[in-house]
LUMVEX-997045 format. One record per residue (C-alpha): residue in one letter; y, z, x. Coordinates in nm, 3 decimals. Each point is the difference from the previous one (the first is absolute). Layout:
<recs>
type=A c2=Y c3=Z c1=X
...
</recs>
This chain:
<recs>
type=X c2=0.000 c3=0.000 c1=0.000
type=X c2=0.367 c3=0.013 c1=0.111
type=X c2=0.122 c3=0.266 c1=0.261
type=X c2=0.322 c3=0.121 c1=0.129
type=X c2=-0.050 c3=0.095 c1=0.378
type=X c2=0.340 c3=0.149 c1=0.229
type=X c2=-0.052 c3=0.123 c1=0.328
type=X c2=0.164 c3=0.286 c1=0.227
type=X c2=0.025 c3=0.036 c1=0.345
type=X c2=-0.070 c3=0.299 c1=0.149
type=X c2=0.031 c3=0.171 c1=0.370
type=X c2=-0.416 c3=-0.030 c1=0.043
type=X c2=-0.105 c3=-0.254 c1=-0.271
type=X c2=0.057 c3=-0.154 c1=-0.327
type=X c2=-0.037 c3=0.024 c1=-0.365
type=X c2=-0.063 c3=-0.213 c1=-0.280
type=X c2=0.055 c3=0.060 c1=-0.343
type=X c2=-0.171 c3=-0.176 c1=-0.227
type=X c2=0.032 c3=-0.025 c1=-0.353
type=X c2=-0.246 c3=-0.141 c1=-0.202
type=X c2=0.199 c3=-0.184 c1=-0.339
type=X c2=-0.321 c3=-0.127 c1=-0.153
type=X c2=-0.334 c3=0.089 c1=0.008
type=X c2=-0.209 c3=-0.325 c1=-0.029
type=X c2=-0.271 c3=0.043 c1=0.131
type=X c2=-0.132 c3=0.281 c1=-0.250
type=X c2=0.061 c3=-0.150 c1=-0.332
type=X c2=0.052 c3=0.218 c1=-0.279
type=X c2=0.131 c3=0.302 c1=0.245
type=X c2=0.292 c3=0.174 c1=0.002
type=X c2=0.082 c3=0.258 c1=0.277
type=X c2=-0.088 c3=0.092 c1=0.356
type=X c2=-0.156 c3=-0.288 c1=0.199
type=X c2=-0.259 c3=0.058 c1=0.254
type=X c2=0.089 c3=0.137 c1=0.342
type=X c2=0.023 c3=-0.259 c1=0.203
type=X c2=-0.189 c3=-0.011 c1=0.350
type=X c2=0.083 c3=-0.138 c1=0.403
type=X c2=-0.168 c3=-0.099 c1=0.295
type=X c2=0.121 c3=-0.092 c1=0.333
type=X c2=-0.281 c3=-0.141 c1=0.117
type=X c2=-0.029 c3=-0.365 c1=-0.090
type=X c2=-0.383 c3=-0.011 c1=0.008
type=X c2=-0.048 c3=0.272 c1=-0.276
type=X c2=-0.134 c3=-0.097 c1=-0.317
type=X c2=0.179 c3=0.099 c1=-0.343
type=X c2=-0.227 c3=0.317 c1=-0.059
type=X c2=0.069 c3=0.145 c1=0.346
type=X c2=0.387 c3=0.031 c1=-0.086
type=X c2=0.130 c3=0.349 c1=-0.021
type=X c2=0.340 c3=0.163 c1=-0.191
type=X c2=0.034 c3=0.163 c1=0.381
type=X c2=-0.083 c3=-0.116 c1=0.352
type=X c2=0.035 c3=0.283 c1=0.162
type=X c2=-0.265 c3=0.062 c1=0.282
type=X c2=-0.051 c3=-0.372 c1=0.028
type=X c2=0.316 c3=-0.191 c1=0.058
type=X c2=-0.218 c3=-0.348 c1=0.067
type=X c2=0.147 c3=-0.267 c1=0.266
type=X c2=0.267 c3=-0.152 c1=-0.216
type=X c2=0.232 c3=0.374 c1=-0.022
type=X c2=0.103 c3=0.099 c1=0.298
type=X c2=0.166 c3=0.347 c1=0.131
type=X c2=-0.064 c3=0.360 c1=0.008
type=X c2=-0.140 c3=0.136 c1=-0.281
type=X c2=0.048 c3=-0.333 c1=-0.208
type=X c2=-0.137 c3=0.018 c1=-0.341
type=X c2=0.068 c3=-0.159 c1=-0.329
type=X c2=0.049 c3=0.203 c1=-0.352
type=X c2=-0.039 c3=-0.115 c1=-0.337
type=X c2=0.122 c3=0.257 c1=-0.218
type=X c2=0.139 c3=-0.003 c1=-0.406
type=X c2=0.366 c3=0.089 c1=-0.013
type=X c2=0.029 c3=-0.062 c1=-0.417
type=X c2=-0.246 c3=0.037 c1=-0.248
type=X c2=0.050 c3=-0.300 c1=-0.292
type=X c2=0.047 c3=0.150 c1=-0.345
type=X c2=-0.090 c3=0.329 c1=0.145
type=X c2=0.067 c3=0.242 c1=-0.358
type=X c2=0.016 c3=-0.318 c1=-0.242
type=X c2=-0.229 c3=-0.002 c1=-0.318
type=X c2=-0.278 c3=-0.256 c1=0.061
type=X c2=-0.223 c3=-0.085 c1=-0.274
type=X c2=-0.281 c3=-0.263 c1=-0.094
type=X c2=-0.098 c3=-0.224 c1=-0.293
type=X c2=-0.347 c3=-0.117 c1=0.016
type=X c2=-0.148 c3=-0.258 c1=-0.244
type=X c2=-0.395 c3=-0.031 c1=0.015
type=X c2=-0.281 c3=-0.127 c1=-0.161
type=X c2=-0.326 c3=0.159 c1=-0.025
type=X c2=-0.196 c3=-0.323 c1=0.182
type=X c2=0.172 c3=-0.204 c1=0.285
type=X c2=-0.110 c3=-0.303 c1=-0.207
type=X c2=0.227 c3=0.179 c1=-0.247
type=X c2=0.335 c3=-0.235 c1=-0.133
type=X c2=0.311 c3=0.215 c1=-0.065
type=X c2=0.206 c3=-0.133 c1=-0.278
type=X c2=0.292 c3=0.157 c1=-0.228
type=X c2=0.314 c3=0.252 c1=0.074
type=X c2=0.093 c3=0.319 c1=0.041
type=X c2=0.311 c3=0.234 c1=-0.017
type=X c2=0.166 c3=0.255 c1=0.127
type=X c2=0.185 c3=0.312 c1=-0.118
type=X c2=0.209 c3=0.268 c1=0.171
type=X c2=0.231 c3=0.241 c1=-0.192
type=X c2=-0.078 c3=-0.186 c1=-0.336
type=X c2=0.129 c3=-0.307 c1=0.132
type=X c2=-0.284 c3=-0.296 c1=-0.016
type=X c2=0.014 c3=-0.313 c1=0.203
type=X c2=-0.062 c3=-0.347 c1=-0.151
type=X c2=-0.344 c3=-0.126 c1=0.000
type=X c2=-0.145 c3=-0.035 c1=0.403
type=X c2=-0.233 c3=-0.253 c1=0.026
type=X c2=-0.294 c3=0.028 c1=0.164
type=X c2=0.071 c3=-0.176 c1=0.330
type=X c2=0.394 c3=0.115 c1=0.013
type=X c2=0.166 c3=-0.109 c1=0.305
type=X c2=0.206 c3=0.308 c1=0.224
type=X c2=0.304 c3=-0.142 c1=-0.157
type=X c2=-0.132 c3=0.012 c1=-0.369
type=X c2=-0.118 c3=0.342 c1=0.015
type=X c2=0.328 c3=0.095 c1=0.236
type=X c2=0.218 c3=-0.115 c1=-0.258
type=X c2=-0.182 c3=0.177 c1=-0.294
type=X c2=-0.014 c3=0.340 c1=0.153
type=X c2=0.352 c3=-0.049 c1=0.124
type=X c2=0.101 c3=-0.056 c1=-0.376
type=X c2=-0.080 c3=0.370 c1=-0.018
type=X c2=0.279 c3=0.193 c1=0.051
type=X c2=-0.116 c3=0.337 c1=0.135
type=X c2=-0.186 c3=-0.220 c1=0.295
type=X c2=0.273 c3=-0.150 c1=0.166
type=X c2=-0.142 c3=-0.237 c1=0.206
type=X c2=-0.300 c3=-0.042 c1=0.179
type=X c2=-0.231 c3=-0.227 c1=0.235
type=X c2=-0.282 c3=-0.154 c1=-0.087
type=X c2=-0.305 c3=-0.218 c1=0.209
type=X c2=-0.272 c3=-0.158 c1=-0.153
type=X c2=-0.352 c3=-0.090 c1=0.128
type=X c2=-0.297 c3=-0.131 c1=-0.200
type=X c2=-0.320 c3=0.278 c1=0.038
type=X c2=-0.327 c3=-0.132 c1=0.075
type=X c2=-0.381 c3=0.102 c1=-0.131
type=X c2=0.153 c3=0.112 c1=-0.326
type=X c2=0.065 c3=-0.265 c1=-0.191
type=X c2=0.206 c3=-0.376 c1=-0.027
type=X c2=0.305 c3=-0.020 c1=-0.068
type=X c2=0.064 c3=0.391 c1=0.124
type=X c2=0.260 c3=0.151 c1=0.203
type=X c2=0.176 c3=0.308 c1=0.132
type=X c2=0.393 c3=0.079 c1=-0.006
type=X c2=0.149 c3=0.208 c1=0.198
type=X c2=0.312 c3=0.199 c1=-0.110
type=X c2=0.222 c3=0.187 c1=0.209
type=X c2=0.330 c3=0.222 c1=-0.170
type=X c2=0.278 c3=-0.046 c1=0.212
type=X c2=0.277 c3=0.155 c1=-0.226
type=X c2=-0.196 c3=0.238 c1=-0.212
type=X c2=-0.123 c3=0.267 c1=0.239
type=X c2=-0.219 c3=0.276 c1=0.038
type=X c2=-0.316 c3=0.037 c1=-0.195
type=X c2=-0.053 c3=-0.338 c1=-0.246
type=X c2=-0.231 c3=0.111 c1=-0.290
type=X c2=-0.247 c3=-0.299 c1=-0.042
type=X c2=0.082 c3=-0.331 c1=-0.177
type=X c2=-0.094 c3=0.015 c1=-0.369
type=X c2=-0.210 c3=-0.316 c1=-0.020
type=X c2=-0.071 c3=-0.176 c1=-0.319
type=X c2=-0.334 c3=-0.193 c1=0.023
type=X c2=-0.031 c3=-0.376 c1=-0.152
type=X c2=-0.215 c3=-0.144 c1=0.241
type=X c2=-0.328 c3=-0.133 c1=-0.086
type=X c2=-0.271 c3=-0.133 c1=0.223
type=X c2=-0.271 c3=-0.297 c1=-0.028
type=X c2=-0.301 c3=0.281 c1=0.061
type=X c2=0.100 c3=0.183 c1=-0.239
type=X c2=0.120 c3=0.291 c1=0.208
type=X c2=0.079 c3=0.345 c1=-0.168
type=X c2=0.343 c3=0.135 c1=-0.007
type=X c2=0.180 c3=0.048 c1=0.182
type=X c2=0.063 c3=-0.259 c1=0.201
type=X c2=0.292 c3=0.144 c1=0.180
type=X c2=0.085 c3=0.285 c1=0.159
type=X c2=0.316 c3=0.195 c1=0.186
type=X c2=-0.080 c3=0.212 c1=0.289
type=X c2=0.265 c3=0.176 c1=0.247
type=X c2=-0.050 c3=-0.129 c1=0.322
type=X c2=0.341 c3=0.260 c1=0.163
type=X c2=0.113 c3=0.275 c1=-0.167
type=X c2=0.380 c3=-0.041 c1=0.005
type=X c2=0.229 c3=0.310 c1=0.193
type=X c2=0.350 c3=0.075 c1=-0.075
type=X c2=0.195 c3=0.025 c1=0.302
type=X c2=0.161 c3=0.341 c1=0.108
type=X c2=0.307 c3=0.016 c1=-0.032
type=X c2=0.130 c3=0.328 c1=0.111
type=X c2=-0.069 c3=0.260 c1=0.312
type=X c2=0.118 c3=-0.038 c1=0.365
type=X c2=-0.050 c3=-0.433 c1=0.018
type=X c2=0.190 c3=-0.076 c1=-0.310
type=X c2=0.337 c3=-0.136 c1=-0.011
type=X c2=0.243 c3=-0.217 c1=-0.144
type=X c2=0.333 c3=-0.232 c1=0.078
type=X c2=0.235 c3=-0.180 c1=-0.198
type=X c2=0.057 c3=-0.352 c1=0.138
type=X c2=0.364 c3=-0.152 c1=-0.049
type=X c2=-0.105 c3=-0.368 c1=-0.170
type=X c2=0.335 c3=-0.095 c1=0.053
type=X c2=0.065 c3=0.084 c1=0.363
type=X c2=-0.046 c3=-0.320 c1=0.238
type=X c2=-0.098 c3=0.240 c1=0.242
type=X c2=-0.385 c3=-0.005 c1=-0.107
type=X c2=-0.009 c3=-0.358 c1=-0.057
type=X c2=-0.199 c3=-0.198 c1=0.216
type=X c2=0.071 c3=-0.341 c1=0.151
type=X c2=-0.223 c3=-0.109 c1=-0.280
type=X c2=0.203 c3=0.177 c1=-0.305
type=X c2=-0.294 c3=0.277 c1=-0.044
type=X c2=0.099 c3=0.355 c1=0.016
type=X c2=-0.136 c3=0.230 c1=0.292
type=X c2=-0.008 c3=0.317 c1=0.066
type=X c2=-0.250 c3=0.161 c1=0.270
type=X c2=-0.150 c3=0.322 c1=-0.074
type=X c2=-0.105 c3=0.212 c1=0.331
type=X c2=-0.150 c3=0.261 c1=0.080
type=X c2=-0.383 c3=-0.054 c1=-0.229
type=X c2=-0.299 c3=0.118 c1=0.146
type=X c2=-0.244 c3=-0.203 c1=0.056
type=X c2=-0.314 c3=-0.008 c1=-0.252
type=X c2=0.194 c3=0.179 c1=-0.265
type=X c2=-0.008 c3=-0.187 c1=-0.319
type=X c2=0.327 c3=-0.044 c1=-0.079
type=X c2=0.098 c3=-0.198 c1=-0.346
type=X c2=0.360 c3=-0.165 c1=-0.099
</recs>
């Protein structure tokens, strides 16, 4: 998928920051990627790669004590509600057909069809106001069915702990399945962030000051002093 990668300069070495935009190569996922892994020894095959190279350098990193670290600065969606929808059939030879629906705080979406695309169902549960909005991946499941596929939902403006999706069933499949044919599990239990005690604080930025304008017309104001691994929300 797409990355952003910066690098700094420092007295013994370098770092690279890399931040990963998308995560293709795990469809349907939303969240921490794996750790990636380094070698610096060109004849070492993919499984032999390590997240540190300390105690064996290997030809191409040279110096005292050189060594390579792979380490996770940032969590993605670290505290954000993630749930599931599932559609299934009892057989894999199984053909999903129909709609469904969904319901949160006695609002009801339209009618979902079966094979909703991320933006159908995005759109529909965005429709509901207490959500706000959300993200949404798609990925058809296998062994369970034709025509059968998972969403995942992330909350990005309504925090903490999501009660489940209320999910009205329509579906119907070709083996005559039982209902129901979907189902809503919680994949992350959503946290509030803290917002009090000793790392806590707040500013009011002047809008109309040029002095926090950038060159390209965005406002910026750099906030010091944050420890490092403390989960800090804005």
């Amino acid at each position: 998928g797409s990355t952003v990668v910066s690098q700094r300069h420092m007295s013994n070495g370098s770092i690279w920051a890399i931040t990963f935009l998308t995560n293709l190569g795990d469809e349907g996922k939303f969240g921490p990627v794996d750790s990636l892994t380094v070698s610096t020894d060109p004849d070492d095959s993919p499984h032999m790669f390590v997240t540190d190279t300390m105690g064996s350098p290997g030809p191409s990193l040279l110096g005292t004590g050189a060594r390579l670290i792979v380490k996770e600065e940032i969590s993605a969606f670290k505290g954000f509600e993630h749930q599931i929808i599932t559609t299934q059939c009892t057989t894999s030879v199984g053909i999903m057909d129909g709609y469904f629906a969904i319901s949160v705080d006695g609002v009801r979406t339209s009618d979902i069809p079966h094979d909703a695309s991320v933006l159908d169902l995005k759109l529909e549960l965005e429709n509901i106001p207490s959500i706000g909005e959300v993200k949404v991946t798609r990925r058809r499941t296998t062994g369970i069915g034709i025509n059968s596929f998972q969403w995942a939902i992330i909350f990005v403006e309504k925090l903490g702990n999501v009660p489940l999706l209320n999910v009205h069933d329509h579906l119907t499949c070709s083996d005559g399945s039982a209902t129901p044919l979907i189902y809503i599990t919680e994949a992350t239990q959503g946290v509030l962030p803290k917002m009090d005690g000793s790392f806590a604080g707040e500013i009011e930025l002047d809008v109309e000051s040029l002095q926090q304008m950038d060159s390209t017309g965005d406002f910026v104001h750099v906030v010091d002093d944050l420890m490092r691994g403390m989960p800090y929300h804005l």
